[in-house]
PDB file of N, CA, C and O in Angstrom:
ATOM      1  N   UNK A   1      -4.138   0.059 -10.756  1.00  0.00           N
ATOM      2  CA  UNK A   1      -4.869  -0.861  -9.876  1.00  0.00           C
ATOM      3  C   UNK A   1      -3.875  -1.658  -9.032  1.00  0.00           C
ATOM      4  O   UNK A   1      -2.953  -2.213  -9.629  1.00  0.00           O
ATOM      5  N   UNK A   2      -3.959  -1.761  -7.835  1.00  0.00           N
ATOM      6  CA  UNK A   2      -2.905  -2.204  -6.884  1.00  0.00           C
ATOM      7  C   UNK A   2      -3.631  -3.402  -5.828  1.00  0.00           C
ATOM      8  O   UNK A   2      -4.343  -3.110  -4.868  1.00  0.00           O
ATOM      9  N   UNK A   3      -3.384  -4.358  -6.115  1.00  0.00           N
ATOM     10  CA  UNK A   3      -4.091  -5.538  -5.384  1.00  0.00           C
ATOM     11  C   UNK A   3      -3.697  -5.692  -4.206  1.00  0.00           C
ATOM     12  O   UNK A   3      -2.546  -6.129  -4.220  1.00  0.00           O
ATOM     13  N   UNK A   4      -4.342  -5.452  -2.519  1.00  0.00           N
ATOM     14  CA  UNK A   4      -3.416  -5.692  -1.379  1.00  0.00           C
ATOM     15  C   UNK A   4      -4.871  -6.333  -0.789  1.00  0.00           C
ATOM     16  O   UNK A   4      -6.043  -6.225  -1.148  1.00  0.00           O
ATOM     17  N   UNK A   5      -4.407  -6.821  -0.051  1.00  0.00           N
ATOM     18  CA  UNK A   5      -5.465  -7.733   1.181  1.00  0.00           C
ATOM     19  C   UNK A   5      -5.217  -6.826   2.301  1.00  0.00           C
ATOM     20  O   UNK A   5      -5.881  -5.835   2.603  1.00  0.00           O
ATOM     21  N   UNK A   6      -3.951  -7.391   3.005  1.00  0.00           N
ATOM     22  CA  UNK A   6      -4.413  -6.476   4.460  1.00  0.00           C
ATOM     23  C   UNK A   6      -3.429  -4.949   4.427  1.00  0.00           C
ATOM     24  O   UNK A   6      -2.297  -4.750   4.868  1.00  0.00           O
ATOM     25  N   UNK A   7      -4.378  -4.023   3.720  1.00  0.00           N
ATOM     26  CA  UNK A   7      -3.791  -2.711   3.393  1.00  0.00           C
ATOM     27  C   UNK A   7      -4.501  -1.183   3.910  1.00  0.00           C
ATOM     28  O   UNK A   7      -5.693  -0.907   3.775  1.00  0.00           O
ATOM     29  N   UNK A   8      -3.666  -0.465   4.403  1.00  0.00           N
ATOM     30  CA  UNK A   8      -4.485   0.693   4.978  1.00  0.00           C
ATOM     31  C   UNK A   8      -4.558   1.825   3.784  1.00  0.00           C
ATOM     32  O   UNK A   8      -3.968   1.896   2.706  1.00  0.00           O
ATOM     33  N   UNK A   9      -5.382   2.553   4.324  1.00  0.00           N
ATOM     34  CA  UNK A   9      -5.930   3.322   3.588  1.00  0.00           C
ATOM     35  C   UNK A   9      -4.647   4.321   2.678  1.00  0.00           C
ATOM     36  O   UNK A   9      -3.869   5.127   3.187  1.00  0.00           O
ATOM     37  N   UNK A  10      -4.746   3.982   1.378  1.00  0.00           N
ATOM     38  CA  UNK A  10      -3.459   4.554   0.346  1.00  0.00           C
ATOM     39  C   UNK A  10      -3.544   6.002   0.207  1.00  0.00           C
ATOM     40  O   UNK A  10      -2.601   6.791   0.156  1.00  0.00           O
ATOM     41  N   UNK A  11      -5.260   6.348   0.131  1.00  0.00           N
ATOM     42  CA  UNK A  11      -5.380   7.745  -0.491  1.00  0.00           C
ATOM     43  C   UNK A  11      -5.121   8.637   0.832  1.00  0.00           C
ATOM     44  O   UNK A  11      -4.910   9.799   0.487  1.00  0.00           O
ATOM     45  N   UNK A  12      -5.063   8.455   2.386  1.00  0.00           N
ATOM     46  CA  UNK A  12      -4.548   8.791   3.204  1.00  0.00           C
ATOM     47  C   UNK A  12      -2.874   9.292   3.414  1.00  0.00           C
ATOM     48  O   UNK A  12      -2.540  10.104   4.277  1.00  0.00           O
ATOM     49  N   UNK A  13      -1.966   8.672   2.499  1.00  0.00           N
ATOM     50  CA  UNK A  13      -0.763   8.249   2.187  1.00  0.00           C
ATOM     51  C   UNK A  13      -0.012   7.629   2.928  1.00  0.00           C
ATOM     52  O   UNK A  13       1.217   7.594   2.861  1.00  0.00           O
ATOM     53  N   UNK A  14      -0.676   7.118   3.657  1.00  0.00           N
ATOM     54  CA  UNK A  14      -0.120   6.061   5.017  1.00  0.00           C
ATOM     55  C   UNK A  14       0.513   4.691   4.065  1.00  0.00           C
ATOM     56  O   UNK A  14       0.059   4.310   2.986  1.00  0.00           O
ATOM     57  N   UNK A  15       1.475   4.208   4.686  1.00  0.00           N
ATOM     58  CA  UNK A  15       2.242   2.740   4.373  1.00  0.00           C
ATOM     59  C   UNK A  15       1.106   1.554   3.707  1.00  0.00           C
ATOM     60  O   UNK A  15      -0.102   1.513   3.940  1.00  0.00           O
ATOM     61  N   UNK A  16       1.666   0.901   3.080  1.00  0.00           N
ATOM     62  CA  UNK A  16       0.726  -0.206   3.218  1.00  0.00           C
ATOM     63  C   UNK A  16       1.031  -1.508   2.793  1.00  0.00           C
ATOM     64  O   UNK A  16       1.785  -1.606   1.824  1.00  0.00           O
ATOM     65  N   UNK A  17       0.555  -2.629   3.371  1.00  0.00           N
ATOM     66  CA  UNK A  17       0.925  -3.700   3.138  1.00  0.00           C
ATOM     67  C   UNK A  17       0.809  -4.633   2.165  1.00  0.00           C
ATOM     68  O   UNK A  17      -0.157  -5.394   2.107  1.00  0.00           O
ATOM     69  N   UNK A  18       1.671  -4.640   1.428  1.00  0.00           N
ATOM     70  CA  UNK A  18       1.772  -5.860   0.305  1.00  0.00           C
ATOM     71  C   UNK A  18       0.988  -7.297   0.307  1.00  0.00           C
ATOM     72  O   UNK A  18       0.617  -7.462   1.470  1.00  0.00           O
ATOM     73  N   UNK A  19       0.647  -8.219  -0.359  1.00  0.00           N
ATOM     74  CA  UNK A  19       0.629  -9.496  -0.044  1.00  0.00           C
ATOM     75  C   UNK A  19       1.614 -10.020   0.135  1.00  0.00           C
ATOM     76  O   UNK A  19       1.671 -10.916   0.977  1.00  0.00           O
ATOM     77  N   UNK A  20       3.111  -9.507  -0.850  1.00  0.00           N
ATOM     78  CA  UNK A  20       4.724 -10.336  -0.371  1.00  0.00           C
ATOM     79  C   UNK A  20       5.348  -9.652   0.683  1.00  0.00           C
ATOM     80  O   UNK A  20       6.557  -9.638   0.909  1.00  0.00           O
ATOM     81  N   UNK A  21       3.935  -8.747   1.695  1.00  0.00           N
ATOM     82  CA  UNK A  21       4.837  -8.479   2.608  1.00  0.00           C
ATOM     83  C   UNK A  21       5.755  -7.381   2.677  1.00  0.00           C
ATOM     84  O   UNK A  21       6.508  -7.328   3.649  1.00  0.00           O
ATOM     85  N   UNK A  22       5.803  -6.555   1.850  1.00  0.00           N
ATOM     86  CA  UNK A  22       6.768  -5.724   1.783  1.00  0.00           C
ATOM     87  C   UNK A  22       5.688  -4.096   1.668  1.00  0.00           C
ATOM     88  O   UNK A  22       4.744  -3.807   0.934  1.00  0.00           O
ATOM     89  N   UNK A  23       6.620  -3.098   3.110  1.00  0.00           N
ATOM     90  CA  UNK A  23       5.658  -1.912   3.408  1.00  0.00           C
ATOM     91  C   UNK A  23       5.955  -1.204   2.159  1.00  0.00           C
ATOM     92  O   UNK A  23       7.137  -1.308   1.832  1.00  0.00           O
ATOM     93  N   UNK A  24       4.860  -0.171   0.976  1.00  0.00           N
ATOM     94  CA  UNK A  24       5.424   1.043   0.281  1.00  0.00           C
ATOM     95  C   UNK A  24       4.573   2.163   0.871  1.00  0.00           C
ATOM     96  O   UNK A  24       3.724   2.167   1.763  1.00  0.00           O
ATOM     97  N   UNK A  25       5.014   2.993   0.179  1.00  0.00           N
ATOM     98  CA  UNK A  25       3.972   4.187   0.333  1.00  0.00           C
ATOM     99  C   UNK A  25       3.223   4.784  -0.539  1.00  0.00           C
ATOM    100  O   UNK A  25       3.529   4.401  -1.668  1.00  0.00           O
ATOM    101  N   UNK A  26       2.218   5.695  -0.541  1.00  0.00           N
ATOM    102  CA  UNK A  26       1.189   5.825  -1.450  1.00  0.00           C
ATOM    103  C   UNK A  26       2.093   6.477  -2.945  1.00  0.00           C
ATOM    104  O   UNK A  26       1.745   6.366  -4.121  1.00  0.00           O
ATOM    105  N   UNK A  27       3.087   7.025  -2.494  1.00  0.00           N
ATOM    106  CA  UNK A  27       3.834   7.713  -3.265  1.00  0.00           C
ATOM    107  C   UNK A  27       4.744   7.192  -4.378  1.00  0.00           C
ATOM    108  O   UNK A  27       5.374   7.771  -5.262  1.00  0.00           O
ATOM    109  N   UNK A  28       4.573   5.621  -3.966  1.00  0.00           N
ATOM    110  CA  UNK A  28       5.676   4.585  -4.532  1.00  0.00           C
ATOM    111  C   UNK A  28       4.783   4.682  -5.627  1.00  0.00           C
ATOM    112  O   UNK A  28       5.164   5.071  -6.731  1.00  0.00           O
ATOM    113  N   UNK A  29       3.090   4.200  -5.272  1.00  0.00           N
ATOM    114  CA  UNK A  29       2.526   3.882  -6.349  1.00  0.00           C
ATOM    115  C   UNK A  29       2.441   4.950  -7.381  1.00  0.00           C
ATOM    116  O   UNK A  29       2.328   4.509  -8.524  1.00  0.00           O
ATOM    117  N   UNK A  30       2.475   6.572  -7.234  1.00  0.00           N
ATOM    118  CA  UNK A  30       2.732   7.538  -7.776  1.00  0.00           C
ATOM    119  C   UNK A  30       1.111   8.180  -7.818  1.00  0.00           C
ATOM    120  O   UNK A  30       0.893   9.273  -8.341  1.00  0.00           O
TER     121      UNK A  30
END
């Protein structure tokens, strides 16, 4: 479970935005 506010779509595997701000990728989350 990955908590983001302003975040694009993960299962897409596009970037996404943290709340501290910091970009990962869907892949980070595994």
């Amino acid at each position: 479970m990955i908590d983001i506010y302003p975040a694009i779509d993960i299962y897409n595997g596009e970037a996404v935005s943290l709340e501290n701000g910091d970009i990962k990728r869907k892949e980070s989350f595994g």
